[in-house]
C-alpha positions in Angstrom: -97.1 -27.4 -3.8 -94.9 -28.6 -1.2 -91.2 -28.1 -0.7 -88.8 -30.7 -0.7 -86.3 -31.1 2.3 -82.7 -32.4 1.5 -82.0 -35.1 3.1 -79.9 -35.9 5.7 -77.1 -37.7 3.3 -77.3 -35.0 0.8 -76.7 -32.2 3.4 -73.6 -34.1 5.6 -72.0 -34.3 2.0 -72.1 -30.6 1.3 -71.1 -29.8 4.5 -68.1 -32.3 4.6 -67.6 -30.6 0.7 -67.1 -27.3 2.6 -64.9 -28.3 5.1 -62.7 -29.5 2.4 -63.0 -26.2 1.0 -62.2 -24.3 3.6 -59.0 -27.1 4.9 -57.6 -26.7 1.0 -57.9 -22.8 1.2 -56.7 -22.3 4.9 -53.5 -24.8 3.4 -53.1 -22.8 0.4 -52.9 -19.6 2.0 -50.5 -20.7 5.0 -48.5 -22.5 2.5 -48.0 -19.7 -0.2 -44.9 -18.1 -0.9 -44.3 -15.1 1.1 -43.0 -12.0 -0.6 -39.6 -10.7 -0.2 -38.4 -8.0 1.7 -36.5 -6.0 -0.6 -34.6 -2.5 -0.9 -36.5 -0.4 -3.5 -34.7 2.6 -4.2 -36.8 5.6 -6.5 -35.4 7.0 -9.7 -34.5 10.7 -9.4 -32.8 13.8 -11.1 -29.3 14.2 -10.0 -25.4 14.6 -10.7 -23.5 11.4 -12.0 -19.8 11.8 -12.2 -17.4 9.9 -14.2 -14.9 8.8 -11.5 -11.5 6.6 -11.0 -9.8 5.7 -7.9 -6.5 4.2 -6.6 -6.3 0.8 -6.3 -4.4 0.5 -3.1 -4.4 3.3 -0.1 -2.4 6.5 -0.7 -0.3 8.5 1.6 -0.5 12.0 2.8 3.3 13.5 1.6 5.0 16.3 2.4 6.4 18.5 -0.7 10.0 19.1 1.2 11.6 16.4 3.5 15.1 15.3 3.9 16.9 12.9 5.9 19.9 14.1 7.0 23.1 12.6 8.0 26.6 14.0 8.8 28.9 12.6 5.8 30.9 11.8 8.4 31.0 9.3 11.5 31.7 10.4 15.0 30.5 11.4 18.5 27.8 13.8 19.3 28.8 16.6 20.7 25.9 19.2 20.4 22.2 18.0 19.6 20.8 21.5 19.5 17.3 20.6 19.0 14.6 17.7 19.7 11.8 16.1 18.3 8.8 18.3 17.3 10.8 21.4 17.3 10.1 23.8 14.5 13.6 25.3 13.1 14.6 27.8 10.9 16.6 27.4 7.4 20.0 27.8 8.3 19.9 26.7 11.9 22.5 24.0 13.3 21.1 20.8 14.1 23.6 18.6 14.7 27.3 18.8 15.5 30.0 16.0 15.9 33.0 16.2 17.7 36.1 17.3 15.6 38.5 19.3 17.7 40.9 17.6 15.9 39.8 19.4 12.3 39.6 22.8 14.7 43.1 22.4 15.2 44.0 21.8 11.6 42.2 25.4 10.5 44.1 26.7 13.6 47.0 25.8 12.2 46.4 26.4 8.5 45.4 30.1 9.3 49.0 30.7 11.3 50.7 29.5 8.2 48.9 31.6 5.9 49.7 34.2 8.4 53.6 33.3 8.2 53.4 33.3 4.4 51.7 36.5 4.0 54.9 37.8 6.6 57.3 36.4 4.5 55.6 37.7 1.4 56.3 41.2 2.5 59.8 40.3 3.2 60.7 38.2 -0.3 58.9 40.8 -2.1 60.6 44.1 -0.6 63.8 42.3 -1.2 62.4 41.8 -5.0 62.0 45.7 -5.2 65.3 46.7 -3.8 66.8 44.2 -6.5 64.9 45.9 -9.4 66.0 49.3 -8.3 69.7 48.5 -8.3 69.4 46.5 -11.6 68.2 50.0 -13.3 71.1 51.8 -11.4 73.6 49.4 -13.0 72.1 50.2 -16.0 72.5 53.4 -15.7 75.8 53.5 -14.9 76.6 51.3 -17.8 75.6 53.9 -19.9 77.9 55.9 -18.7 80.5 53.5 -18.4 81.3 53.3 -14.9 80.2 49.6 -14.9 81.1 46.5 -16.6 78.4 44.6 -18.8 79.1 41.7 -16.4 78.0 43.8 -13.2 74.8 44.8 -14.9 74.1 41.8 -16.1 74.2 40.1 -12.4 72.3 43.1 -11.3 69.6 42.0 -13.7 69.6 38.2 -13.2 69.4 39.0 -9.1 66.3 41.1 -9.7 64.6 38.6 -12.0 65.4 35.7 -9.4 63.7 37.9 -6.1 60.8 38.6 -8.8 60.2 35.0 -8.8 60.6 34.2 -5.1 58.3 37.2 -4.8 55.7 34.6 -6.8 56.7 32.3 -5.1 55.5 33.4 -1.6 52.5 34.9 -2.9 51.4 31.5 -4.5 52.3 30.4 -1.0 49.7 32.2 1.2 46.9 31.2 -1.9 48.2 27.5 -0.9 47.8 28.4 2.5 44.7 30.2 2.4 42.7 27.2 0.4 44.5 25.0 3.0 42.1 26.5 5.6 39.1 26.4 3.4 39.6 22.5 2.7 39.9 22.3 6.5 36.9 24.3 7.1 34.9 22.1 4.9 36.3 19.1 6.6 34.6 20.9 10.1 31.2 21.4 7.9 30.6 17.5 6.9 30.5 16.8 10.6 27.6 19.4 11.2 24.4 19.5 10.1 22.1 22.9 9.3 18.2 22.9 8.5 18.1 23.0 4.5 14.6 24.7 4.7 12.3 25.6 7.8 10.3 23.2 8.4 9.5 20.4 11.8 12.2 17.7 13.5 10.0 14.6 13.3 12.5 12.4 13.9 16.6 12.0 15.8 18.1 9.2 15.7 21.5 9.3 18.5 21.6 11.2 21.6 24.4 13.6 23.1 27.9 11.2 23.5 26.5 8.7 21.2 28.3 7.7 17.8 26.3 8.4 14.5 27.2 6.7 11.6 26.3 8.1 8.1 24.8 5.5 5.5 27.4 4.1 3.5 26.8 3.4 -0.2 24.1 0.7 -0.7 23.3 0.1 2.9 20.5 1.6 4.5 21.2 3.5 7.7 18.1 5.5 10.1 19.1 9.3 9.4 20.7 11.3 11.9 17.3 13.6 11.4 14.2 13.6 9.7 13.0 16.7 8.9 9.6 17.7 7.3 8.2 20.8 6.0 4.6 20.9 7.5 3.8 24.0 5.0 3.2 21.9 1.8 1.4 18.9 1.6 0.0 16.8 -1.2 -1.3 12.9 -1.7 0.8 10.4 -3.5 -1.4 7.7 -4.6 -1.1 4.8 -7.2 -3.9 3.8 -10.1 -4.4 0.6 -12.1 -2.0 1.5 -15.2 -4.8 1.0 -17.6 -6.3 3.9 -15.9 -2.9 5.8 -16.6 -4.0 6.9 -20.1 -7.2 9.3 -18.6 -5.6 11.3 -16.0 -3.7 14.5 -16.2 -2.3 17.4 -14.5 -4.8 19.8 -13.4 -7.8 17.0 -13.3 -9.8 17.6 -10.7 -10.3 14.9 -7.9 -11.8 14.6 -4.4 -9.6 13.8 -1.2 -10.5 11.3 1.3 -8.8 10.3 4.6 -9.1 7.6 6.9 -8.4 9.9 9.8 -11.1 12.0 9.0 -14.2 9.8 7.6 -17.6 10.9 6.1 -15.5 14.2 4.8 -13.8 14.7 1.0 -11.7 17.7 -0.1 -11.5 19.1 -3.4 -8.3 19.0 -5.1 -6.6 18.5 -8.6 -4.0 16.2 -10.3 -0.5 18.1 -9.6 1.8 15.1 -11.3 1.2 12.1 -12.9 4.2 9.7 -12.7 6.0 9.1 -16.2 6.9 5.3 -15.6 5.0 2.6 -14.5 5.4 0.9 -10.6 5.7 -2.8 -10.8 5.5 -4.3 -7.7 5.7 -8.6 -6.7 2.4 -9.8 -6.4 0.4 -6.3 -7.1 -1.0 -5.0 -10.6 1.3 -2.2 -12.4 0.0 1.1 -11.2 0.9 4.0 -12.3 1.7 6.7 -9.1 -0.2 10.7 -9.3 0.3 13.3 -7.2 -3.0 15.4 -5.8 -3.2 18.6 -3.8 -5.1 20.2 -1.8 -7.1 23.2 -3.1 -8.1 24.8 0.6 -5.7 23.0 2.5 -6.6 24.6 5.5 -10.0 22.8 5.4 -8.7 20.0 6.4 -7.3 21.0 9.8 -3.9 19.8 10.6 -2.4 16.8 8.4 0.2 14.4 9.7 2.3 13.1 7.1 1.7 9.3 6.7 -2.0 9.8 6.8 -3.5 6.9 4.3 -5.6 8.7 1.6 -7.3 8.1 -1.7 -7.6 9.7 -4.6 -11.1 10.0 -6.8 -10.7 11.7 -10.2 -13.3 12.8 -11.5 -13.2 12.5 -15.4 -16.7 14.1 -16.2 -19.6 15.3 -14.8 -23.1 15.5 -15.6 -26.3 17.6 -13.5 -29.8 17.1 -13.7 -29.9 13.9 -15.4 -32.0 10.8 -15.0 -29.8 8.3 -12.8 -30.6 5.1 -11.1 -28.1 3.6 -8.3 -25.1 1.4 -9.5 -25.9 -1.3 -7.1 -29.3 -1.9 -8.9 -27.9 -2.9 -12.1 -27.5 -6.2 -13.5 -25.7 -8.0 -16.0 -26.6 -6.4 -20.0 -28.3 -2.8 -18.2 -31.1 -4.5 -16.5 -32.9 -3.4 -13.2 -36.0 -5.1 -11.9 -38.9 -2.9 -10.4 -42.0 -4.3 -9.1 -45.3 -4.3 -11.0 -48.8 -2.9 -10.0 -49.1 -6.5 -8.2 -45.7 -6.4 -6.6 -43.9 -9.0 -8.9 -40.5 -8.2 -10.1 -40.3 -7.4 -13.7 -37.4 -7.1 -15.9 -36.5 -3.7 -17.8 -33.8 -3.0 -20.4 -32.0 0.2 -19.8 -29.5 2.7 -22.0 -27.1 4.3 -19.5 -24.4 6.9 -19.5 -21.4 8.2 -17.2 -21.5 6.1 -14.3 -19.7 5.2 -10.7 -19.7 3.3 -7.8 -22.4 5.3 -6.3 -24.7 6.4 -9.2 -25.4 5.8 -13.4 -26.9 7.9 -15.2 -30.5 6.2 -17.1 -30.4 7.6 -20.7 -33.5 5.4 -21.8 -35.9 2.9 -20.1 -36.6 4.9 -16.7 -38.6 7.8 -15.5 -38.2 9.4 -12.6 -40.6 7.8 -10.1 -39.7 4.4 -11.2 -38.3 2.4 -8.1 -35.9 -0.3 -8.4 -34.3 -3.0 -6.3 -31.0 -2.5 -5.1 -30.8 -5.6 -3.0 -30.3 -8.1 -5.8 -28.0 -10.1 -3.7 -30.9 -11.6 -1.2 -32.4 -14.4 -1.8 -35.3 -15.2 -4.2 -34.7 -11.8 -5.8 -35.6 -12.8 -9.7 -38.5 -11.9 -12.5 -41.7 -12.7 -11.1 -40.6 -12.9 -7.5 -43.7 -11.3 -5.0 -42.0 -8.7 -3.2 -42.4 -5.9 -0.6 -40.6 -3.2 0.9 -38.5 -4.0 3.8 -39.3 -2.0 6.4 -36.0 -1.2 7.4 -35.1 0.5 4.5 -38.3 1.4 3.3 -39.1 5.1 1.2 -39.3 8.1 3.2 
């Protein structure tokens, strides 16, 4: 039997067929959509922490500063220390010129010197007249003497026993004279309250300094901060208010000193609520430092912030916050590297991590990039190699 050759028309068909084939597959491929880089994160075992934070910057505070000012105005005579100097409780500061009020204490003591002169004099008078008085009555006994004359006698006692008084309630006059005077001389000098650092002088030797007066604000003479005690003022959202407490514990952050946190606790929580223009109603705690020393040397005015941590829970199943989605979904991919969609239970949560009570194993990797574009069910994805698993 012989064997039958195509012909000619049959085989330019199938080839032509083929290159069809091949043109529709080459167009497929090129054309198809290419899978998304995406950040898959992997399911662990880990702490998750319960956590709140302030909703505007706090400030680093120190537990004892005072402005100080000189109750009264005047010229500055001696500016006995400067900026940065660290002073002791009790040490002068400040001193305005008040000869003047010098004088007056000058003057009150030499009276209370003169009254205390004539005190002596009035009341050895005084005694003299009370021993002639009990002559007189002695010798009215007798009968040398007429009522009348003892009776004078008497009287001129009694009136030196008054003048005697008299004086004496002089030199107390005199004597609270010079204390009022003294006092006078200490409103125009100003002492350290506690030891502690000058941060700040406003005036200079020969200049006038002018003491705030009642509702108008006036830059203190000094500023003076003790470096010793330092805590964090910061404020929270008031509906936070209700879950925080003294001795909470909470982790310190500062600006001036990133990628570090200190451990700390709640000291006060503010009993009122802060309401500012144009800002939510916060409620303002106080934090301290628990090793303060750990954190080198603060300058007060540091920004800071405040996270209290409410509750805390180790070794649990927890997926990153930033791979949920709205309801406790996450999408992972499938064995063919499509997104799927998977219904979670979860627990104490924070910015960082949430804890996976149901729906996730440890293993499991999600994506945390859900904000790129063309993440969604049944997307064809891949790792991005910039982020990709270790």
């Amino acid at each position: 039997m012989t064997r039958q050759t195509p012909s000619p028309l049959i085989r330019r068909l199938g080839l032509a067929l083929a290159v069809v084939l091949l043109i529709v597959a080459a167009v497929w491929w090129f054309g198809r959509p290419k899978p998304i880089a995406v950040v898959l994160k992997e399911v662990d075992l880990g702490r998750v922490e319960s956590t709140i934070a302030n909703t505007r910057a706090g400030t680093v505070e120190a537990c004892l500063r005072t402005r100080l000012a000189t109750t009264l105005g005047g010229r500055i005579e001696v500016l006995a220390v400067k900026e940065g100097d660290h002073v002791k409780k009790g040490q002068l500061l400040i001193k305005l010129w008040n000869d003047d009020q010098q004088a007056q204490t000058s003057l009150a003591e030499s009276q209370v010197d003169s009254a205390r002169k004539h005190v002596a004099e009035i009341c050895t008078l005084a005694a003299n007249a009370e021993s002639e008085a009990r002559r007189q009555s002695e010798l009215r006994g007798r009968g040398f003497v007429s009522i009348a004359k003892e009776e004078s006698a008497r009287a001129d006692a009694e009136a030196r026993h008054a003048a005697c008084d008299a004086v004496k309630a002089d030199v107390v006059q005199s004597q609270m004279r010079v204390k009022a005077t003294r006092v006078e001389q200490g409103r125009t000098v100003l002492y350290a309250p506690f030891a502690g650092t000058v941060a700040k002088i406003v005036g200079e030797v020969g200049e006038y300094s002018t003491p705030s007066p009642p509702g108008i604000a006036m830059p203190p003479a000094i500023d003076l901060i003790d470096e010793s005690c330092l805590y964090v003022k910061a404020p929270m959202d008031e509906v936070d208010a209700p879950k925080i407490s003294a001795g909470q514990l909470v982790r310190i952050s500062l600006d001036a000193l990133p990628k570090q946190s200190f451990p700390g606790r709640i000291k006060r929580v503010a009993p009122y609520v802060s309401a500012v223009e144009k800002q939510s109603r916060t409620v303002d705690v106080e934090a301290e430092f628990d090793h303060p020393e750990a954190a080198g040397r603060l300058l007060v005015g540091y920004s800071a912030d405040v996270e209290v941590i409410l509750a805390v829970r180790d070794k649990v199943v927890r997926v990153p916050t930033s791979a949920l989605r709205e309801g406790g979904r996450v999408l992972l991919p499938d064995a063919d590297s499509r997104l799927v969609e998977r219904k979670i239970k979860t627990g104490l949560s924070n910015w960082e991590y949430t804890e996976v009570v149901e729906g996730l194993v440890p293993g499991d990797r999600v994506v945390t990039s859900l904000e790129r574009e063309g993440v969604k069910i049944g997307a064809a994805v891949v790792a991005d190699p910039a982020t990709a698993l270790k």
